[in-house]
py3Dmol code that shows the C-alpha trace and the ligand (Angstrom):
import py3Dmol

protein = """\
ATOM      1  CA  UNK A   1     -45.300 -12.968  59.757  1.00  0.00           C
ATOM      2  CA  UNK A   2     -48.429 -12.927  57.807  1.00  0.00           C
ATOM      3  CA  UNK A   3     -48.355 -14.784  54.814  1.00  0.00           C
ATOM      4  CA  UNK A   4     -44.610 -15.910  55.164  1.00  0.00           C
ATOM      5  CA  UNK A   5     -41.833 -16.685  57.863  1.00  0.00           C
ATOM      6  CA  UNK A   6     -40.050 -13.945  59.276  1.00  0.00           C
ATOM      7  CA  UNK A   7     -36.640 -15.461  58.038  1.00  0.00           C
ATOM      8  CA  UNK A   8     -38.134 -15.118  54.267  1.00  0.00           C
ATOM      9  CA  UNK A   9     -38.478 -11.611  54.868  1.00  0.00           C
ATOM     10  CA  UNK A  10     -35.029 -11.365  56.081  1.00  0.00           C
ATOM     11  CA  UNK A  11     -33.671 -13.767  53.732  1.00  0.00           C
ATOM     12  CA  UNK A  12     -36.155 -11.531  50.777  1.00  0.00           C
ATOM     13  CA  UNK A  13     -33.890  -8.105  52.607  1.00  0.00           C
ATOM     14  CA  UNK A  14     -30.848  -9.429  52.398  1.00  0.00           C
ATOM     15  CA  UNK A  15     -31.045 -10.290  48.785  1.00  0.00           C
ATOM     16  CA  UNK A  16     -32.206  -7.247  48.197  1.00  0.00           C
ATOM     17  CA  UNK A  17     -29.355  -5.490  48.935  1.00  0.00           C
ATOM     18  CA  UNK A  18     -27.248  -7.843  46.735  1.00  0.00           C
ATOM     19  CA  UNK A  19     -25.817 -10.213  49.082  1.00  0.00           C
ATOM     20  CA  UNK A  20     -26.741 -13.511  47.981  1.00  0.00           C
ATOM     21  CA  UNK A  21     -24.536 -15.786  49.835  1.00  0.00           C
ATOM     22  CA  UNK A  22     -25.993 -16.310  53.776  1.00  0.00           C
ATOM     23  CA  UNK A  23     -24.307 -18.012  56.577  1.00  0.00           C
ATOM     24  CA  UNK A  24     -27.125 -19.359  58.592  1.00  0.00           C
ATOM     25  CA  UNK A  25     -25.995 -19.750  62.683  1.00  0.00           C
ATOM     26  CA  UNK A  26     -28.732 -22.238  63.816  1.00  0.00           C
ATOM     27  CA  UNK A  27     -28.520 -24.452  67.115  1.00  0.00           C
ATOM     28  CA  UNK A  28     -30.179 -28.233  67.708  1.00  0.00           C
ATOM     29  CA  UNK A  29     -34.293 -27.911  67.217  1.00  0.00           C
ATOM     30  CA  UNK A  30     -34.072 -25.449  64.389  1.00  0.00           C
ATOM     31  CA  UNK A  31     -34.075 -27.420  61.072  1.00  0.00           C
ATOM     32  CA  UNK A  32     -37.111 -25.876  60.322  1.00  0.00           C
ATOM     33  CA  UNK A  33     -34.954 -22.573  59.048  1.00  0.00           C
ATOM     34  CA  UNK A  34     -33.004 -24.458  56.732  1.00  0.00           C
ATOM     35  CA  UNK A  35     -35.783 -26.654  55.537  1.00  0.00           C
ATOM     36  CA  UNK A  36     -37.518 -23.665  54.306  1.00  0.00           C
ATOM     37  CA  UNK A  37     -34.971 -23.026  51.927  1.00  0.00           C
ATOM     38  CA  UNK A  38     -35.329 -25.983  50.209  1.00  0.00           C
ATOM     39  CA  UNK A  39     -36.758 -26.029  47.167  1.00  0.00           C
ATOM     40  CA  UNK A  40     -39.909 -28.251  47.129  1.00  0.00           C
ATOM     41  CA  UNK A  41     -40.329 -29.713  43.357  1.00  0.00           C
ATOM     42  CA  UNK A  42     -42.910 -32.245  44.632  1.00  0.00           C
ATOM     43  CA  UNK A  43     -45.096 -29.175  45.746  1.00  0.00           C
ATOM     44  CA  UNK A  44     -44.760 -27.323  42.978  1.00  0.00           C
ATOM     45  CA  UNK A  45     -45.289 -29.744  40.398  1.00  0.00           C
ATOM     46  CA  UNK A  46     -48.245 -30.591  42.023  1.00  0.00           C
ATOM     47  CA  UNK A  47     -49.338 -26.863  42.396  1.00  0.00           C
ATOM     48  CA  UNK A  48     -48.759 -26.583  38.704  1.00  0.00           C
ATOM     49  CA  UNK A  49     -50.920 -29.478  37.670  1.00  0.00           C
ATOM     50  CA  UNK A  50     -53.565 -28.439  39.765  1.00  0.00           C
ATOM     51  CA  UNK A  51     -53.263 -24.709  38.082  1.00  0.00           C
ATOM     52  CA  UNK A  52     -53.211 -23.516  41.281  1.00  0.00           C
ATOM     53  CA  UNK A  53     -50.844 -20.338  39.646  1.00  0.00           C
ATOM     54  CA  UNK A  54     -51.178 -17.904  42.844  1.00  0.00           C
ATOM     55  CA  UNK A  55     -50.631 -20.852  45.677  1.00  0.00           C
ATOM     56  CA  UNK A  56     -46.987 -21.354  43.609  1.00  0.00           C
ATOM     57  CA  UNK A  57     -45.978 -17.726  43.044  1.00  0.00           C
ATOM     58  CA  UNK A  58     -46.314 -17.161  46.898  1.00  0.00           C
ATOM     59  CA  UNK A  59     -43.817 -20.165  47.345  1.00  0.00           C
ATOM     60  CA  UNK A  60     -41.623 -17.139  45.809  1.00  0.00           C
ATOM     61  CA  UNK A  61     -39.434 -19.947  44.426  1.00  0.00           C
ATOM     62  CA  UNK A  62     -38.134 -17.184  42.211  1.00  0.00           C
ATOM     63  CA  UNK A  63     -35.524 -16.529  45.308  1.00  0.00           C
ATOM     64  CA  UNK A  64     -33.741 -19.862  45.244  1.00  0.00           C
ATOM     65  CA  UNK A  65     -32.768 -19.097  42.289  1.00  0.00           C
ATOM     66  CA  UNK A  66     -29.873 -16.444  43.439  1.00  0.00           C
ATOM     67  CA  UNK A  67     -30.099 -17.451  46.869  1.00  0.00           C
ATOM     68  CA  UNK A  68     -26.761 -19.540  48.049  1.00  0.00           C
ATOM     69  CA  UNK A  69     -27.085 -20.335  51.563  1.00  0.00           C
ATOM     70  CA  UNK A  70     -25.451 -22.370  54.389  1.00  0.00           C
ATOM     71  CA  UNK A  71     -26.047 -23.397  58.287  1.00  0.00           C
ATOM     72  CA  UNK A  72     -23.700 -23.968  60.839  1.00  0.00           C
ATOM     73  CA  UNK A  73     -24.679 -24.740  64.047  1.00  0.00           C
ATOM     74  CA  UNK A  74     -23.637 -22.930  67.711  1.00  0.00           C
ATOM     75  CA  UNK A  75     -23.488 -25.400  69.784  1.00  0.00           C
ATOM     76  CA  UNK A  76     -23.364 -23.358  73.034  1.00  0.00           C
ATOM     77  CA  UNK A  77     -25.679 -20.446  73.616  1.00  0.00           C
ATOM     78  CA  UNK A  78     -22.663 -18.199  74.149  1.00  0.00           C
ATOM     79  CA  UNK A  79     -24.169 -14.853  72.994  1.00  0.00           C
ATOM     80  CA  UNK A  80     -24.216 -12.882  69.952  1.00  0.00           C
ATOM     81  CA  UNK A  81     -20.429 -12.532  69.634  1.00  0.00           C
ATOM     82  CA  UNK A  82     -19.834 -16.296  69.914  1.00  0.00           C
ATOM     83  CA  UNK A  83     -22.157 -17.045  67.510  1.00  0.00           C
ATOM     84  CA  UNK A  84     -20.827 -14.746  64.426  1.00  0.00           C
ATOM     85  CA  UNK A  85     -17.320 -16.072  65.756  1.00  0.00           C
ATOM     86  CA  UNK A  86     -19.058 -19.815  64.934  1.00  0.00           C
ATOM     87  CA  UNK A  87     -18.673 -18.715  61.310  1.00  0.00           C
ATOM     88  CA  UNK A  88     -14.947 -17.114  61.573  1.00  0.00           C
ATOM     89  CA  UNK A  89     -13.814 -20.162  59.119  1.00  0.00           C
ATOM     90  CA  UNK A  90     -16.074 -18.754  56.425  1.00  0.00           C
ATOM     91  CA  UNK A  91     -15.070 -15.110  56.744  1.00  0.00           C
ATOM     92  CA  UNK A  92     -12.342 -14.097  54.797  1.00  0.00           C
ATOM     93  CA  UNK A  93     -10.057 -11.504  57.264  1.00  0.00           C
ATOM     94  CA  UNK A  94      -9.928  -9.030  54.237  1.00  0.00           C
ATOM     95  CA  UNK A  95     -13.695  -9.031  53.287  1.00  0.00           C
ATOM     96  CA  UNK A  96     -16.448  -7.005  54.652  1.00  0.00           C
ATOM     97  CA  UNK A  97     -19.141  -9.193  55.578  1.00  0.00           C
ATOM     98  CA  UNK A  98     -23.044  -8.550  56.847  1.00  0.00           C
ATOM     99  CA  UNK A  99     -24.804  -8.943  59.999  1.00  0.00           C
ATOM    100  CA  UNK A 100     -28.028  -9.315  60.477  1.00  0.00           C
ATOM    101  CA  UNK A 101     -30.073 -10.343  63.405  1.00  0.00           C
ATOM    102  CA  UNK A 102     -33.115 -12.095  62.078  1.00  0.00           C
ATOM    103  CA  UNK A 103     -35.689 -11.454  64.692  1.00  0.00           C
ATOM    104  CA  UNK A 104     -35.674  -7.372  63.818  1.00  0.00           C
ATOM    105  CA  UNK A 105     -38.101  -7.051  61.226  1.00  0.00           C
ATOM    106  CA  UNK A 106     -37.302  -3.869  58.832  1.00  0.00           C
ATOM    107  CA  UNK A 107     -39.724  -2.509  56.302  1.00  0.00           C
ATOM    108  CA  UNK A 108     -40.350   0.771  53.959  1.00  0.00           C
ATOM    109  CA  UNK A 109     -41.944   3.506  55.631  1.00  0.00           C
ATOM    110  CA  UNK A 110     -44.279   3.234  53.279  1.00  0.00           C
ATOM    111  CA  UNK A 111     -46.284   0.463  52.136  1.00  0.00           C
ATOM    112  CA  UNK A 112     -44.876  -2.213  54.717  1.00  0.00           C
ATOM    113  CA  UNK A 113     -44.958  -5.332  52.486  1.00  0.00           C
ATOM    114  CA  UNK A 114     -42.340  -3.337  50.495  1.00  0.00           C
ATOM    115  CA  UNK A 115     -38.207  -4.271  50.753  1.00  0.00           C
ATOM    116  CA  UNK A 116     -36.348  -1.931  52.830  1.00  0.00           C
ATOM    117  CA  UNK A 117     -33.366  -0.430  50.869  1.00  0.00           C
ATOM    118  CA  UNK A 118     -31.224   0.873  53.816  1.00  0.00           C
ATOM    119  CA  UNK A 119     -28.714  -2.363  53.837  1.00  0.00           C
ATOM    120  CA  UNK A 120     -28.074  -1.649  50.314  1.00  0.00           C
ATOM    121  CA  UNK A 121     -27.349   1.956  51.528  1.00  0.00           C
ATOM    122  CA  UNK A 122     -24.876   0.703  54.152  1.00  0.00           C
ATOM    123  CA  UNK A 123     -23.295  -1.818  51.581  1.00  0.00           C
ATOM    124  CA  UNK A 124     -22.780   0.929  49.083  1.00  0.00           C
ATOM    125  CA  UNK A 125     -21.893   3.350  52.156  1.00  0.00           C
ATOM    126  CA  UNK A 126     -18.891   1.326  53.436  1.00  0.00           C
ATOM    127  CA  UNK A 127     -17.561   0.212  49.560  1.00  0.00           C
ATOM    128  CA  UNK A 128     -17.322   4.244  49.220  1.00  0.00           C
ATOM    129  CA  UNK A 129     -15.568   4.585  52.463  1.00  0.00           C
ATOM    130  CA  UNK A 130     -13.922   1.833  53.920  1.00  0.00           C
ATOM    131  CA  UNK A 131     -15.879   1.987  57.167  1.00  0.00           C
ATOM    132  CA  UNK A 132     -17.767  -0.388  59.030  1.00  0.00           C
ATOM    133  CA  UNK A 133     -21.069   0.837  59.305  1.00  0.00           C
ATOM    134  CA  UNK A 134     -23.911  -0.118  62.275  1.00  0.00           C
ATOM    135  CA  UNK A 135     -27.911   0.584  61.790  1.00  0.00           C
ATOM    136  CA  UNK A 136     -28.995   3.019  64.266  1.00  0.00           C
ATOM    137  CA  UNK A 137     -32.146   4.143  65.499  1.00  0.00           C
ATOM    138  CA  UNK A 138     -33.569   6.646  68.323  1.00  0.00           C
ATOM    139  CA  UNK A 139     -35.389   4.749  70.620  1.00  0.00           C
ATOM    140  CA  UNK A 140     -37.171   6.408  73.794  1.00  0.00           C
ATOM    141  CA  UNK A 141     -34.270   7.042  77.164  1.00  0.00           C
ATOM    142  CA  UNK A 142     -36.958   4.149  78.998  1.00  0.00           C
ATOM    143  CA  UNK A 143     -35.797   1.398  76.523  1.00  0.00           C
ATOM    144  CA  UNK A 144     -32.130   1.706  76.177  1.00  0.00           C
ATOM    145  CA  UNK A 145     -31.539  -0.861  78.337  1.00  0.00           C
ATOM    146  CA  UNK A 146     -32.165  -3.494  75.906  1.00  0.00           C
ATOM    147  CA  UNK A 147     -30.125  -2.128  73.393  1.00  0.00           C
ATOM    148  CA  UNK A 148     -26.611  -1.594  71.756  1.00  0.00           C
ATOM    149  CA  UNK A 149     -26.550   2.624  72.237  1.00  0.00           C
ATOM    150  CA  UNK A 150     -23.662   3.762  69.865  1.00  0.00           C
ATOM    151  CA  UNK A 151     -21.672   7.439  71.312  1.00  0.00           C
ATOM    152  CA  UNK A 152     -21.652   9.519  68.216  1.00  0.00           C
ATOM    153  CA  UNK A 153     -20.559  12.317  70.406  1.00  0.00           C
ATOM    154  CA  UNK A 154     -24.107  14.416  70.050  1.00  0.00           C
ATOM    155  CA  UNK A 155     -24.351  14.567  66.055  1.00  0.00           C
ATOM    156  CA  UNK A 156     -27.801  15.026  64.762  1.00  0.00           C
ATOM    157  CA  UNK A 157     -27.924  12.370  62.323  1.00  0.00           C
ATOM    158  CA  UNK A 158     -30.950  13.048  59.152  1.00  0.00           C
ATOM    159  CA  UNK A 159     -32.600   9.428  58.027  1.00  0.00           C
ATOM    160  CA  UNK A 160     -30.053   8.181  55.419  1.00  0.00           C
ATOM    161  CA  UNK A 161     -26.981  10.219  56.910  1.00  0.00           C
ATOM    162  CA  UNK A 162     -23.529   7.610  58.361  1.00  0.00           C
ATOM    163  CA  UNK A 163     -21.374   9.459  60.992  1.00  0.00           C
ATOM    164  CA  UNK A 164     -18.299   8.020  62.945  1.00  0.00           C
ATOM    165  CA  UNK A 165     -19.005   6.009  66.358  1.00  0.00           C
ATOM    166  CA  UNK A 166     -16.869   6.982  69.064  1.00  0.00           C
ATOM    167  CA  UNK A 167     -18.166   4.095  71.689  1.00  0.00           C
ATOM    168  CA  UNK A 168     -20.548   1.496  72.157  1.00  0.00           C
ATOM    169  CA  UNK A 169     -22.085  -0.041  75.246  1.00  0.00           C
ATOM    170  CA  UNK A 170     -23.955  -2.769  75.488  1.00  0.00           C
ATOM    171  CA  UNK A 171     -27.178  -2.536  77.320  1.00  0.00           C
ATOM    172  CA  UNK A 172     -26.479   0.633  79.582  1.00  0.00           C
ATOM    173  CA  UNK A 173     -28.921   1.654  82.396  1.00  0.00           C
ATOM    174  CA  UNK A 174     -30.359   4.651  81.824  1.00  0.00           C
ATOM    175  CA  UNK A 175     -28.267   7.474  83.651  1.00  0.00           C
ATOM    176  CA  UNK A 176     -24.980   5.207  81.714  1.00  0.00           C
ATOM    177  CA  UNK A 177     -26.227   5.613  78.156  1.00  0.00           C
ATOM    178  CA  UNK A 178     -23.981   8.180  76.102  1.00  0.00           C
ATOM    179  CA  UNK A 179     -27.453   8.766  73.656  1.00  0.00           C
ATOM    180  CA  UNK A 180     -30.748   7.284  72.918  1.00  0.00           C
ATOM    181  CA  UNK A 181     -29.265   6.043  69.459  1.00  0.00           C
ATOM    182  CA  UNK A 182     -29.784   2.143  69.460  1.00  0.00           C
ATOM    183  CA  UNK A 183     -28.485  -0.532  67.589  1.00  0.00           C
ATOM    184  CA  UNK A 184     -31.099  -1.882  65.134  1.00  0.00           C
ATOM    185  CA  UNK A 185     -29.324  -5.689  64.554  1.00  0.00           C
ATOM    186  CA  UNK A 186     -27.920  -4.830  61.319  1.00  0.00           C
ATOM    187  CA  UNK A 187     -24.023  -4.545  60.841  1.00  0.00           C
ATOM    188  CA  UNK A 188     -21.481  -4.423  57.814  1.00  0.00           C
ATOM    189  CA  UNK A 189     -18.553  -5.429  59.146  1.00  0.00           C
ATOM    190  CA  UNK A 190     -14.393  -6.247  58.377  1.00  0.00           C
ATOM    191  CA  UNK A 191     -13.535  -9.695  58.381  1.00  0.00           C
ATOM    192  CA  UNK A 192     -10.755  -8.549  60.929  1.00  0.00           C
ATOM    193  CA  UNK A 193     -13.645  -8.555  63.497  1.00  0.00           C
ATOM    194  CA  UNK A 194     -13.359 -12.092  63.944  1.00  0.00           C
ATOM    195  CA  UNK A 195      -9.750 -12.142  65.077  1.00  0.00           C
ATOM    196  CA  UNK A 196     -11.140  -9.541  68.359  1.00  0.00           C
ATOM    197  CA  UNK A 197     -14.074 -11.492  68.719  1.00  0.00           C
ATOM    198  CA  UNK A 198     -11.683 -14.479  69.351  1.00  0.00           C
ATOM    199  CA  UNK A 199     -10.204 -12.987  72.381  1.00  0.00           C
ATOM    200  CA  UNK A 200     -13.446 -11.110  74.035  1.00  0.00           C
ATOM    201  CA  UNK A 201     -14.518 -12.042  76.666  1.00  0.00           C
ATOM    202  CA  UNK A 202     -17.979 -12.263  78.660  1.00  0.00           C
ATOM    203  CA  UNK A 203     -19.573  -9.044  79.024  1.00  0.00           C
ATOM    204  CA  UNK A 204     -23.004  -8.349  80.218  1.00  0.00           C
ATOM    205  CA  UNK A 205     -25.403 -10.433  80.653  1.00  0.00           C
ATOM    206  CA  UNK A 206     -22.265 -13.103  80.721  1.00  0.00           C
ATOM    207  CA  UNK A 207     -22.497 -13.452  77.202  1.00  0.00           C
ATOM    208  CA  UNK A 208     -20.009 -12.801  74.633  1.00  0.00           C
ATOM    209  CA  UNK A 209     -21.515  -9.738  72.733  1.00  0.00           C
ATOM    210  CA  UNK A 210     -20.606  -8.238  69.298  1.00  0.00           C
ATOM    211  CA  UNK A 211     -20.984  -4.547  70.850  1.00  0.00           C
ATOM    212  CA  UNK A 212     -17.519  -4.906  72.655  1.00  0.00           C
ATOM    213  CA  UNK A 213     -15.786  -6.568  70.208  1.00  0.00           C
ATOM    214  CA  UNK A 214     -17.001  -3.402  67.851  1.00  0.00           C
ATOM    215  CA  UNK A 215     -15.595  -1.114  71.074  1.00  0.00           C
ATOM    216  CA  UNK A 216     -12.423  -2.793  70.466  1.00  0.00           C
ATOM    217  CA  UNK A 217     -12.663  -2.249  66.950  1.00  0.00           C
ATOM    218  CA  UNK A 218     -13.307   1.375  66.921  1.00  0.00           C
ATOM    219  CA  UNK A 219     -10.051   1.370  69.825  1.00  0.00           C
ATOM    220  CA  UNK A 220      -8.046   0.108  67.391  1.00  0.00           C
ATOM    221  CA  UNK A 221      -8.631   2.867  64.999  1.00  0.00           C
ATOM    222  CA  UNK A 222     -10.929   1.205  62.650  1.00  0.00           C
ATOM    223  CA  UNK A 223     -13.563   3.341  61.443  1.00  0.00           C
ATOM    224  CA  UNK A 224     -17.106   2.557  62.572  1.00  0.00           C
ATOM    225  CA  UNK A 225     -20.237   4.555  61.431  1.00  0.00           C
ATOM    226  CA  UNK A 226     -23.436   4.732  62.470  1.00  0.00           C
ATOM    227  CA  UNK A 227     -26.107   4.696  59.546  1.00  0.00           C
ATOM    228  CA  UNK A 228     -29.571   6.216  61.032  1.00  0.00           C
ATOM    229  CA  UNK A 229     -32.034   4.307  59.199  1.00  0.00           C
ATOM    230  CA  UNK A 230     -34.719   5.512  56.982  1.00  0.00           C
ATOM    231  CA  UNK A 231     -37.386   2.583  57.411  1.00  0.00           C
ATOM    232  CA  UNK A 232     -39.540   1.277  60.451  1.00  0.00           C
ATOM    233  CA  UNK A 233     -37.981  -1.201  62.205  1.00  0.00           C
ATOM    234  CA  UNK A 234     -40.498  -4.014  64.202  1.00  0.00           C
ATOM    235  CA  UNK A 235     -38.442  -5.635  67.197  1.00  0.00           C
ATOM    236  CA  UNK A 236     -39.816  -9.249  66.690  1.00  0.00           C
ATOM    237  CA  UNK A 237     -37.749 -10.729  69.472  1.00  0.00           C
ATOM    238  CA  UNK A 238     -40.460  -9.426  71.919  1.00  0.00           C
ATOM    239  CA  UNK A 239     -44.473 -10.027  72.090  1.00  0.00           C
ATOM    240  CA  UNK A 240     -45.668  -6.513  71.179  1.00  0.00           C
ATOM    241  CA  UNK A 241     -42.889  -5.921  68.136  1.00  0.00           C
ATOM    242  CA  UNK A 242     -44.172  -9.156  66.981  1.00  0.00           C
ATOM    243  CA  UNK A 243     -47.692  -8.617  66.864  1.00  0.00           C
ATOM    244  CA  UNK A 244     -47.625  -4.925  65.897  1.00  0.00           C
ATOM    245  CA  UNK A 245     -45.079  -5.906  62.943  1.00  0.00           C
ATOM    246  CA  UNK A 246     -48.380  -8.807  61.729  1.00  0.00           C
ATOM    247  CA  UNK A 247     -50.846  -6.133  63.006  1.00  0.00           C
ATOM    248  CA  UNK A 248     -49.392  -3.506  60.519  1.00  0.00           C
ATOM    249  CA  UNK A 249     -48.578  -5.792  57.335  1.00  0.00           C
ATOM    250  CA  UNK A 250     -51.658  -7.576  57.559  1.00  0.00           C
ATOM    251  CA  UNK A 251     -53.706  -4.226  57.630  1.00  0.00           C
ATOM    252  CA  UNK A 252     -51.475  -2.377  54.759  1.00  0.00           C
ATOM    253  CA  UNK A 253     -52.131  -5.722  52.792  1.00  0.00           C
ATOM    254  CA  UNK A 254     -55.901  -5.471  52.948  1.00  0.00           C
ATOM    255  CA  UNK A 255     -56.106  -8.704  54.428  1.00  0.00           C
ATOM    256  CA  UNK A 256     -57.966  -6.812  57.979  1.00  0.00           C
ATOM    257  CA  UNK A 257     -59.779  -3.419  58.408  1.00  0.00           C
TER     258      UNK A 257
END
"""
ligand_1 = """\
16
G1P
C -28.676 -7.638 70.292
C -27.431 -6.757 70.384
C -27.817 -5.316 70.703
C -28.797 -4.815 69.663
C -30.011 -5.741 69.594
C -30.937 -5.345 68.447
O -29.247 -7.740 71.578
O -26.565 -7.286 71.360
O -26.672 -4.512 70.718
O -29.212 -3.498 69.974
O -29.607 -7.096 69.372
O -32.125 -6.082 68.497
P -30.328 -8.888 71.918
O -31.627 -8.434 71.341
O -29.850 -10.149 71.279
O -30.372 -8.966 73.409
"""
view = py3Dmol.view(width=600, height=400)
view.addModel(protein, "pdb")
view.setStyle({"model": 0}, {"cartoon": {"style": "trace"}})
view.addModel(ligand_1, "xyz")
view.setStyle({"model": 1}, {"stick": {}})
view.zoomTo()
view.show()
């Protein structure tokens, strides 16, 4: 993603927002990920001697520092669900913990190479009130079928603003969806999750998915909210995200006119 991975950007995010440890959920053929957060003292010694002072501060080594980070592996492609569940061993049932789907790129509105702050918003959101609160943005009726669309029950929502989730469906068709509100792939979440996750089963697309173990959630009585965030969010999982996300960094660096 220009001049870096699109994990560092994540992994740059996430810090940001004061997390610092990071569960990695990786699967055979991916080593590259963890590789990358390595620390390469052979490079940068080398760097150094050369004097080559700009080369080294873009390894951003600076991050390693804080950063504490793990991988486990899935070893089936299960779906989303099954994959956080891969990690239910490191999740305390009584801590809130982050998700965050790495191939949704988020950035300010403005100045694009700059850190989004909403995840800090939703940490500091759910420590005030003891929700579980899910990034949400409108998305046009055309596209909510490849989407998460969350039921707030009609609330206008302002940039910035959380308000209780009523539902959740996973993927509706069009004339199904209860709003045009879509998941965005970022989540703060109670450990308890992992217990329902445990016990739900396939939904669509055959896959275990996170949205109806969140339905379950909200069943329960567990307060969910939806946070309607304030940056612009680049779907990287598909083509055009992708090359619009490089498209716009790479032209509010200066690096293309
Ligand atoms: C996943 C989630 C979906 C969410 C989306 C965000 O779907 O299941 O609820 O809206 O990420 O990108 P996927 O993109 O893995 O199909």
């Amino acid at each position: 993603m220009v001049d870096r991975p699109l994990i560092q950007h994540i992994v740059e995010e996430v810090l940001s927002s004061g997390i610092t440890e990071i569960i990695l959920v990786t699967r055979s053929g991916k080593s590259a990920i963890e590789n990358h957060f390595n620390r390469l003292d052979e490079v940068e010694s080398l760097l150094k001697e050369k004097g080559k002072n700009e080369l080294l501060e873009r390894l951003n080594s600076s991050i390693y520092d804080e950063l504490n980070i793990v991988s486990i592996r899935q070893d089936r492609a299960l779906g989303l669900g099954h994959a956080i569940y891969c990690a239910q061993h490191l999740i305390s049932p009584d801590e809130n913990f982050a998700v965050i789907l790495p191939d949704v790129l988020i950035k300010n509105r403005t100045e694009c190479q700059s850190i989004s702050t909403d995840l800090a918003k939703m940490v500091e959101a759910s420590n005030v009130t003891q929700s579980a609160q899910i990034m949400v943005h409108e998305v046009a009726p055309t596209e909510v079928e490849q989407y998460g669309i969350v039921d707030c029950k009609g609330v206008a929502l302002s940039p910035g603003e959380s308000t209780p989730i009523y539902n959740l469906v996973e993927k509706p068709t069009q004339d199904k969806a209860p709003s045009c509100l879509s998941v965005v792939g970022r989540y703060i979440l109670p450990g308890r999750i992992m217990a329902t996750l445990g016990k739900t089963t396939a939904g669509v697309g055959g896959e275990i998915q996170l949205t109806d173990a969140i339905s379950s959630l909200i069943a329960s009585g567990y307060p969910v909210d939806a946070y309607s965030m304030t940056s612009r969010v680049f779907d990287c999982g598909n083509i055009k995200g992708w090359a619009n996300a490089n498209y716009i960094l790479a032209k509010e660096a200066g690096l293309i006119d």
